[in-house]
C-alpha positions in Angstrom: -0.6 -4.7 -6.5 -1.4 -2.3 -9.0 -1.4 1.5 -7.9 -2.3 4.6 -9.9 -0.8 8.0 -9.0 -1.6 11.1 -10.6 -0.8 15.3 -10.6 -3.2 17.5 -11.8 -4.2 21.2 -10.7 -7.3 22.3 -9.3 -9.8 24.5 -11.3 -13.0 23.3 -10.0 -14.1 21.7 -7.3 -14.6 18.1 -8.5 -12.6 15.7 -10.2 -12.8 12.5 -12.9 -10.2 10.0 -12.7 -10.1 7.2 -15.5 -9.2 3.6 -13.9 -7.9 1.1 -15.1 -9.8 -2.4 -16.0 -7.7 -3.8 -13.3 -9.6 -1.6 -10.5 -13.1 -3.0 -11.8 -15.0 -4.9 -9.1 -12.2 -3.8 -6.5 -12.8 -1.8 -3.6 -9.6 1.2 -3.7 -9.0 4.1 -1.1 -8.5 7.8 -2.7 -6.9 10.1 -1.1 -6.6 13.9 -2.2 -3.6 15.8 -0.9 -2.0 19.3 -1.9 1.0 18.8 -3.5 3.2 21.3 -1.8 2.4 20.8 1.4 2.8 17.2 1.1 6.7 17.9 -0.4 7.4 20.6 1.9 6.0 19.1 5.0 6.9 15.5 4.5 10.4 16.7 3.8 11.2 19.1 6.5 9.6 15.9 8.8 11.9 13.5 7.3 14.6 16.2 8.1 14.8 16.9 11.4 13.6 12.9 12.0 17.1 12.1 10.4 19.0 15.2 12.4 17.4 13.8 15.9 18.3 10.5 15.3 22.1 11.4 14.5 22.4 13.4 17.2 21.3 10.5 19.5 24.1 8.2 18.6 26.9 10.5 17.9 29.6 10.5 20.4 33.5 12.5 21.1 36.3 10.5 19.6 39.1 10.6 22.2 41.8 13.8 21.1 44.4 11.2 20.7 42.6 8.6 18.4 44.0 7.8 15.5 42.2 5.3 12.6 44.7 2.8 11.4 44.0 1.8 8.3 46.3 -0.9 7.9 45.0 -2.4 10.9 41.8 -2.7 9.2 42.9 -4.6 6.0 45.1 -6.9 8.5 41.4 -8.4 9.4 
């Protein structure tokens, strides 16, 4: 699959995009987003996704554990 991104600011309220001759006789999908929302929001989403999801499996380590590292390698 062959996909063609681009960035370009706004001065008017149309655009022209030159396709490739791969995308003749194809049917595509265009979609028109602002750029900083897109970085901004999709990040801070991805964010607190990642924060929620670590809180949901973290648990307390008992005061007295200790990690043994030989005991690992002995595996």
């Amino acid at each position: 699959m062959q996909a063609l991104r681009e960035t370009r600011r706004i001065d008017k309220n149309s655009i022209t995009i030159d396709l490739p001759d791969e995308f003749l006789s194809q049917e595509v999908e265009i979609i028109v987003l602002p750029l900083n929302g897109e970085k901004n929001g999709l990040y801070q989403d991805r964010k607190s996704s990642f924060f929620k999801f670590v809180d949901s499996i973290k648990y307390k380590i008992p005061e007295d554990y200790k990690f043994n590292r030989e005991e690992l390698y002995d595996r």
